[in-house]
DSSP file (Angstrom, degrees, kcal/mol; ACC not computed):
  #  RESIDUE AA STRUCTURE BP1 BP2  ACC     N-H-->O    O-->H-N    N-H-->O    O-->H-N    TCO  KAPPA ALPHA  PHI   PSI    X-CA   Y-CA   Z-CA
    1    1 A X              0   0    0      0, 0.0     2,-0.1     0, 0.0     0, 0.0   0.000 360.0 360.0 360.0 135.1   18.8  -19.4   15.7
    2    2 A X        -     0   0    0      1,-0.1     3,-0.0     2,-0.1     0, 0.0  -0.538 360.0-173.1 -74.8 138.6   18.0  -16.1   14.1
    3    3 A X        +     0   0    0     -2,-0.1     7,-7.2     8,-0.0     2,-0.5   0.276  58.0  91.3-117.7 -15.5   15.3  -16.8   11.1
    4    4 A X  E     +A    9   0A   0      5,-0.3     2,-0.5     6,-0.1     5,-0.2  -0.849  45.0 172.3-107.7 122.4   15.4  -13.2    9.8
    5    5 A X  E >  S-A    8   0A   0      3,-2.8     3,-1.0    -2,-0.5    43,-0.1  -0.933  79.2 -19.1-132.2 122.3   17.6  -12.1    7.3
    6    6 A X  T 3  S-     0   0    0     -2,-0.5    -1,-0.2     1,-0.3    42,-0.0   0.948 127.9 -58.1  55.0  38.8   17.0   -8.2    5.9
    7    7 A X  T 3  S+     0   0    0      1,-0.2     2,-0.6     0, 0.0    -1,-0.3   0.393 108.4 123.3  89.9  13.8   13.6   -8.6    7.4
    8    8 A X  E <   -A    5   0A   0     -3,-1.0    -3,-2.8     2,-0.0     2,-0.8  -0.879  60.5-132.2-121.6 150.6   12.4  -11.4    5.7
    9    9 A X  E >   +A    4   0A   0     -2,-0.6     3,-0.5    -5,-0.2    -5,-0.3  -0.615  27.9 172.2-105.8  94.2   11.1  -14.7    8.3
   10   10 A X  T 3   +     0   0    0     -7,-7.2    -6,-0.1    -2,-0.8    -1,-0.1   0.163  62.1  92.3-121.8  51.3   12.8  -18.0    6.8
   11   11 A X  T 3   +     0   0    0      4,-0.0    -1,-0.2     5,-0.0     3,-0.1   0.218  60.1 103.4 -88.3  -4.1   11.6  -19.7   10.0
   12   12 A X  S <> S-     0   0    0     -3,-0.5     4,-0.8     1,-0.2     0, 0.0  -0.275  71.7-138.0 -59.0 161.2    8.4  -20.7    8.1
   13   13 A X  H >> S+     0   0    0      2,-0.2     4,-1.0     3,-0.1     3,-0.7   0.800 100.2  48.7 -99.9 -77.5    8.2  -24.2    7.2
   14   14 A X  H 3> S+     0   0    0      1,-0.3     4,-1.4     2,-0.2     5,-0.1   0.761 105.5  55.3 -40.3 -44.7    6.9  -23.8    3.8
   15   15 A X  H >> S+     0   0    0      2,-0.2     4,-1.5     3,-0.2     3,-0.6   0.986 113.4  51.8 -40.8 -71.8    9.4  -21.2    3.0
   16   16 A X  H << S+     0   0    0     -4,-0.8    -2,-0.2    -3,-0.7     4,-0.2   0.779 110.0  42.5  14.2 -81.5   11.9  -24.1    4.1
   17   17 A X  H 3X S+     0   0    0     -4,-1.0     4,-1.8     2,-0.2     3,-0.4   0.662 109.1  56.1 -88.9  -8.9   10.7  -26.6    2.2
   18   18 A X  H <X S+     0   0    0     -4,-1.4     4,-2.1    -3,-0.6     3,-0.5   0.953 114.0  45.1 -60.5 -78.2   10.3  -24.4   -1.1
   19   19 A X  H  < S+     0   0    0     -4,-1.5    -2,-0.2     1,-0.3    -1,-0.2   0.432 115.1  47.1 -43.6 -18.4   14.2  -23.4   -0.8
   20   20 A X  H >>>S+     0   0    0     -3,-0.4     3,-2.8    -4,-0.2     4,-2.6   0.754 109.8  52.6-110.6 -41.8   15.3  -27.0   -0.1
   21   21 A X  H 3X5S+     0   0    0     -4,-1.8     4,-2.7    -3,-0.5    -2,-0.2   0.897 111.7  43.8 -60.6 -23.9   13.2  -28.4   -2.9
   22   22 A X  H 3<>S+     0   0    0     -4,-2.1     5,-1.6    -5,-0.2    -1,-0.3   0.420 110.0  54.1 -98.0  32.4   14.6  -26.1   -5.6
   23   23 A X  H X45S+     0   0    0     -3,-2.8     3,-1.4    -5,-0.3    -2,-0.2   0.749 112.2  49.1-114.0 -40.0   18.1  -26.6   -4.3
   24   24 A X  H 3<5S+     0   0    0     -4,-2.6    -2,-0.2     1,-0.3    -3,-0.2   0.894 109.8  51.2 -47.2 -50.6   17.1  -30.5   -4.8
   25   25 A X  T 3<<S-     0   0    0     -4,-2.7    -1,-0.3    -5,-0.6    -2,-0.1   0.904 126.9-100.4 -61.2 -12.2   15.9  -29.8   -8.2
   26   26 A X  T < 5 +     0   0    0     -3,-1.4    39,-0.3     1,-0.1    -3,-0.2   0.498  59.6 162.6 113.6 -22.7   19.0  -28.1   -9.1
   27   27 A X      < -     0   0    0     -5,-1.6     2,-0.2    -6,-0.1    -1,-0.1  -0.029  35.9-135.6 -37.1 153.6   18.2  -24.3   -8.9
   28   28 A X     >  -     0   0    0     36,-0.1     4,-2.3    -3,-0.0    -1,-0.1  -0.709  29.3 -99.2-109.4 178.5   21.2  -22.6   -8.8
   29   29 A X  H  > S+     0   0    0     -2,-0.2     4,-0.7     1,-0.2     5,-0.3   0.823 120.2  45.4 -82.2 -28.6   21.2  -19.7   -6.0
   30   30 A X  H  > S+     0   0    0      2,-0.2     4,-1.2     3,-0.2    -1,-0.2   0.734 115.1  55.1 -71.9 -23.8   20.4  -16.3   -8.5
   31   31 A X  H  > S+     0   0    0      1,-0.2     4,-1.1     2,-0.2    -2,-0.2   0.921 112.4  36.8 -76.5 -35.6   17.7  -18.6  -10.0
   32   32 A X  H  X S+     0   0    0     -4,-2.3     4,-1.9     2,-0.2    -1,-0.2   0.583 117.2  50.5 -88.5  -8.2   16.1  -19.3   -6.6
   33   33 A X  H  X S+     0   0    0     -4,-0.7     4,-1.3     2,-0.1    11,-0.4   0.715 114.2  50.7 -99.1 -29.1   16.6  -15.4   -5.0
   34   34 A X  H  < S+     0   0    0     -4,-1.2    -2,-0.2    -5,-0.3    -3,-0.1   0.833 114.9  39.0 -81.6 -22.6   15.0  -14.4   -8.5
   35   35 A X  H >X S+     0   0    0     -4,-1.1     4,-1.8     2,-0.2     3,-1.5   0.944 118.7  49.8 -50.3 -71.6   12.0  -16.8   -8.0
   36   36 A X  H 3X S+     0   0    0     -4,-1.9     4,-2.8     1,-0.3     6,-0.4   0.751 113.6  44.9 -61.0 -16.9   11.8  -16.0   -4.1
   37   37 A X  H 3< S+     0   0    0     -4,-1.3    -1,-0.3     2,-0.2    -2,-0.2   0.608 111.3  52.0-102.6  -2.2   11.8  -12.5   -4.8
   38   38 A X  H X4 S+     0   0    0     -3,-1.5     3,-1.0    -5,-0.2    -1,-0.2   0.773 117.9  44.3 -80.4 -43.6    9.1  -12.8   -7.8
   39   39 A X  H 3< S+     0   0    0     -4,-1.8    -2,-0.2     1,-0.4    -3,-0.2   0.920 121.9  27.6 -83.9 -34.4    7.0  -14.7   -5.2
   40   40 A X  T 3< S-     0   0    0     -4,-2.8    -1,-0.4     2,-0.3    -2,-0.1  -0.349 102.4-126.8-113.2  61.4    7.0  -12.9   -1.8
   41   41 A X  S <  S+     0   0    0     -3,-1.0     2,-0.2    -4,-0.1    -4,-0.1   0.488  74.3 111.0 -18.8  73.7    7.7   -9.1   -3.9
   42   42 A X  S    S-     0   0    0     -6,-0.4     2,-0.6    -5,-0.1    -2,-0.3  -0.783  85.5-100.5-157.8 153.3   10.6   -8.3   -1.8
   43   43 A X        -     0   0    0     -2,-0.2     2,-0.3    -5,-0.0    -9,-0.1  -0.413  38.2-169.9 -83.0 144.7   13.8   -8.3   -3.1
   44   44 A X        -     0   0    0     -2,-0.6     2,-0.3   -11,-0.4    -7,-0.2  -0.883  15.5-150.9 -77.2 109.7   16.1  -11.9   -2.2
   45   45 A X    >>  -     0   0    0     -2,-0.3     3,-2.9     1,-0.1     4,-1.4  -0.809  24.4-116.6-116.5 163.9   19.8  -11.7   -3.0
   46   46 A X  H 3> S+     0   0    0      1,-0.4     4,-1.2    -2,-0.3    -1,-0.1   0.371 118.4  59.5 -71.7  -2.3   21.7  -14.5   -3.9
   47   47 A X  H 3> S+     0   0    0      2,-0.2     4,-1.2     3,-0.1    -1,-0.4   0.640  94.3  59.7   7.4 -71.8   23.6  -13.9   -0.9
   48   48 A X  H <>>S+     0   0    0     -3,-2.9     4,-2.0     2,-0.1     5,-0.6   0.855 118.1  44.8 -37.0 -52.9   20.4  -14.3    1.4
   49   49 A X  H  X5S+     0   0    0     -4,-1.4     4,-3.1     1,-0.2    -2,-0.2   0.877 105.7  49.8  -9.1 -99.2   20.7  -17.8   -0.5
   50   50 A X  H  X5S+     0   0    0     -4,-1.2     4,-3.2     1,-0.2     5,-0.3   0.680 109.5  48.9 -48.2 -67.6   23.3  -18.5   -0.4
   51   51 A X  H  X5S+     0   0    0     -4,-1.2     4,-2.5     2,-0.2    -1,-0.2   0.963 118.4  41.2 -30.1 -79.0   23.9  -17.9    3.6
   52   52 A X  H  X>S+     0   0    0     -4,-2.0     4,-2.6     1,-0.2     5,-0.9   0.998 104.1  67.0 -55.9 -52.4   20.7  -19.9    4.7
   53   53 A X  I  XXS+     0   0    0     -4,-3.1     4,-2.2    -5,-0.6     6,-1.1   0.895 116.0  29.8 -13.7 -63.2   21.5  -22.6    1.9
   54   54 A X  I  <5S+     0   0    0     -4,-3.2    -1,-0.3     2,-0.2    -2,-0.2   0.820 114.0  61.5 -83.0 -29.3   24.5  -23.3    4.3
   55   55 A X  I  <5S+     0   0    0     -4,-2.5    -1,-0.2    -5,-0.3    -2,-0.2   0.999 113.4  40.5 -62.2 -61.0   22.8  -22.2    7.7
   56   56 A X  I  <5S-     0   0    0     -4,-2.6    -2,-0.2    -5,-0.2    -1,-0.2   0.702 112.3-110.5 -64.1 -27.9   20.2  -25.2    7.0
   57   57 A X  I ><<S+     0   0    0     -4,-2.2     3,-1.8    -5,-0.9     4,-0.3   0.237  78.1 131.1 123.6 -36.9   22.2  -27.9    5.7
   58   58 A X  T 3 < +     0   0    0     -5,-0.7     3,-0.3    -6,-0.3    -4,-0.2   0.661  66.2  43.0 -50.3 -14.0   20.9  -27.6    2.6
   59   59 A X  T >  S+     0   0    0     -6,-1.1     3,-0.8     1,-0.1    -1,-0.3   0.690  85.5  87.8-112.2  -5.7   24.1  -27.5    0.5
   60   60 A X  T <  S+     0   0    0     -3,-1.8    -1,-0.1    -7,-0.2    -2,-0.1   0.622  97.4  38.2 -43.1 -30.4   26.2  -30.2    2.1
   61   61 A X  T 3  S+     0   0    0     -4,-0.3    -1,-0.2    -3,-0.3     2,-0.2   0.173  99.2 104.4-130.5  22.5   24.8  -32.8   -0.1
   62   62 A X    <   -     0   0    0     -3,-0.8     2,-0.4    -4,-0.1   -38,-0.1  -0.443  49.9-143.4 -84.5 147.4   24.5  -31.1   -3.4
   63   63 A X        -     0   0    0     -2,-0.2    -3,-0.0   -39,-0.1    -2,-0.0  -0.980  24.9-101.7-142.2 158.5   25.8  -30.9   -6.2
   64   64 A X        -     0   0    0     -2,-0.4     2,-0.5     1,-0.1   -36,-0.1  -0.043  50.2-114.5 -43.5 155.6   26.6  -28.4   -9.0
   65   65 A X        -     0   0    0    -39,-0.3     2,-0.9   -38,-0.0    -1,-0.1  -0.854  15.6-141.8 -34.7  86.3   24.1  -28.7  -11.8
   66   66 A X    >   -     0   0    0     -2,-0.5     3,-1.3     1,-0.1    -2,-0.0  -0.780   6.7-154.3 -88.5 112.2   24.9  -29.8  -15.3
   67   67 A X  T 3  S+     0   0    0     -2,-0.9    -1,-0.1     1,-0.3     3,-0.0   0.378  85.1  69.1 -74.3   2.7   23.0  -28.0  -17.5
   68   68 A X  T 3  S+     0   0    0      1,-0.1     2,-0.5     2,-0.1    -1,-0.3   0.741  92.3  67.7 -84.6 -27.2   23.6  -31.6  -20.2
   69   69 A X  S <  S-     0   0    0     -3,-1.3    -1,-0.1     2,-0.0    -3,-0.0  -0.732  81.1-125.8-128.7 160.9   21.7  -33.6  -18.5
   70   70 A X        -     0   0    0     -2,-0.5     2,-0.3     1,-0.1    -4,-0.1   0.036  17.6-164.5 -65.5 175.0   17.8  -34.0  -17.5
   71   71 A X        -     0   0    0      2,-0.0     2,-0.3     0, 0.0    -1,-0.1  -0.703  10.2-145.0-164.4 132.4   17.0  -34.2  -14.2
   72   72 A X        -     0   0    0     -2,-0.3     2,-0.4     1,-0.0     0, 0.0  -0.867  21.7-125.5-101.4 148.2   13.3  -35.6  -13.3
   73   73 A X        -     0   0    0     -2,-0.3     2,-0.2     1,-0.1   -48,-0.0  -0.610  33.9-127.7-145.7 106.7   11.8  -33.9  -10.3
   74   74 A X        -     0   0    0     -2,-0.4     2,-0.3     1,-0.0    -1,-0.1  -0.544  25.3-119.7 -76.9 152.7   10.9  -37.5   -8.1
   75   75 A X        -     0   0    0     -2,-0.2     2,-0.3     2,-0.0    -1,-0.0  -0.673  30.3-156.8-100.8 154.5    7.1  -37.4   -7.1
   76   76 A X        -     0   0    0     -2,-0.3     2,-0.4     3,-0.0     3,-0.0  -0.924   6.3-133.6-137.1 155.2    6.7  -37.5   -3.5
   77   77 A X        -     0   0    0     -2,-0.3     3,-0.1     1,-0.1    -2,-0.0  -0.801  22.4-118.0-132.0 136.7    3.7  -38.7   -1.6
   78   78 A X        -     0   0    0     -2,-0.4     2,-0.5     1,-0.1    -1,-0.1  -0.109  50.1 -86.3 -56.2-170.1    2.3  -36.8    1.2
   79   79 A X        +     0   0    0      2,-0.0     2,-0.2    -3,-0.0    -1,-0.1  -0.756  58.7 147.2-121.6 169.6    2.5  -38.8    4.3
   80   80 A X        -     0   0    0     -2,-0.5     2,-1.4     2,-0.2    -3,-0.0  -0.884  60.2 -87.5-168.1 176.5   -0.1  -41.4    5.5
   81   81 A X  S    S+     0   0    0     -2,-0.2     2,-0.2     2,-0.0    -2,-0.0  -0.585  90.8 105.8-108.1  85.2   -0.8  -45.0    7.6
   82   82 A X        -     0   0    0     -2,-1.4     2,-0.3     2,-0.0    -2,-0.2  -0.922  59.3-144.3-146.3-178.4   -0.2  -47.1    4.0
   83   83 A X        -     0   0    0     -2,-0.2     2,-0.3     2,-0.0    -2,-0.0  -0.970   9.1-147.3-153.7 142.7    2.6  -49.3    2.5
   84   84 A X        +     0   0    0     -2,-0.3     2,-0.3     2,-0.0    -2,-0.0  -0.508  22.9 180.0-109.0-179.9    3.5  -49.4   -1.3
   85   85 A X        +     0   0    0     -2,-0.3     2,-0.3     3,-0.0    -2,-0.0  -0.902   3.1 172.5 179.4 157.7    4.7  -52.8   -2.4
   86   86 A X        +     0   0    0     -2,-0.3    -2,-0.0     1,-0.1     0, 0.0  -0.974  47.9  49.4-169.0 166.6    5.7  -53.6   -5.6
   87   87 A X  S    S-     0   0    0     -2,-0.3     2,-0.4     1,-0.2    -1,-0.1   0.753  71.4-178.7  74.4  17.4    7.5  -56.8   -7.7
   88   88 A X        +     0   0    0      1,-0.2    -1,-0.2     3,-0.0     4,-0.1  -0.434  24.4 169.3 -43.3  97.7    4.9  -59.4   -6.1
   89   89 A X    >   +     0   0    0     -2,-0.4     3,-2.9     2,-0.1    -1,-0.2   0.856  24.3 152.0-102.7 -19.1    5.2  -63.2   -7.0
   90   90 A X  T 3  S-     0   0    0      1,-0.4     3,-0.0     3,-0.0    -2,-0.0  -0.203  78.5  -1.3 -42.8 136.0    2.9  -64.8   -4.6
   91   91 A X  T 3  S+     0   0    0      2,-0.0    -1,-0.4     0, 0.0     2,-0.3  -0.496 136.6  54.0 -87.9  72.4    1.6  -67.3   -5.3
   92   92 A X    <   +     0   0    0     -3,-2.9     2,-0.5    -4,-0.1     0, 0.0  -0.955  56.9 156.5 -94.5 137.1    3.3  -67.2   -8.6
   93   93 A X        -     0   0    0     -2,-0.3     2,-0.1    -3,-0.0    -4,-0.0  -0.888  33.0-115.4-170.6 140.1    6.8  -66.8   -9.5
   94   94 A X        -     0   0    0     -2,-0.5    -5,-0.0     1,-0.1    -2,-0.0  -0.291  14.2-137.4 -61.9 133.9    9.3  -67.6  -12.4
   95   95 A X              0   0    0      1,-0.2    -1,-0.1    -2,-0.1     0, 0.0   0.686 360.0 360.0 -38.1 -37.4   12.3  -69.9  -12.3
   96   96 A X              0   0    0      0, 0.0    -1,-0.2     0, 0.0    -2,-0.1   0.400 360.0 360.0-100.0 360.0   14.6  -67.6  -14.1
């Protein structure tokens, strides 16, 4: 699969995961080609987006944005040999 679109490589992994996290947050696609194009000074049209968006997968399981309501950015934890646990009653625990 071709990675290059108008010369610019979005076969990097970090380029990747940038494009898929602000498509997670909600970016819409002129907001994220005006970013990308802020960030690696060449210009990204929403087009180029748009295109990969769909090439990667990334838009299959999206949905539009509604500018009414909040949307909190979940914190994610890099990955590692541990286990989170939470809600513990041993040895204690309620009735109810």
């Amino acid at each position: 699969m071709s990675g290059h679109t108008n010369g610019f490589d979005w076969t990097k992994e970090e380029t990747r995961r940038k494009l898929k996290e602000l498509c997670i947050a909600g970016d819409s696609a002129s907001e994220i080609a005006e970013k990308f194009s802020t960030e690696f000074k060449q210009e990204i049209t929403i087009s180029m987006i748009t295109n990969t968006k769909n090439r990667l997968g990334f838009s299959q399981y999206l949905l539009a944005r509604d500018p009414n309501i909040k949307i909190y950015k979940e914190l994610t934890l890099p990955d590692d040999n541990y286990m989170i646990s939470c809600d513990e009653h041993a040895p204690y625990h309620s009735e109810l």
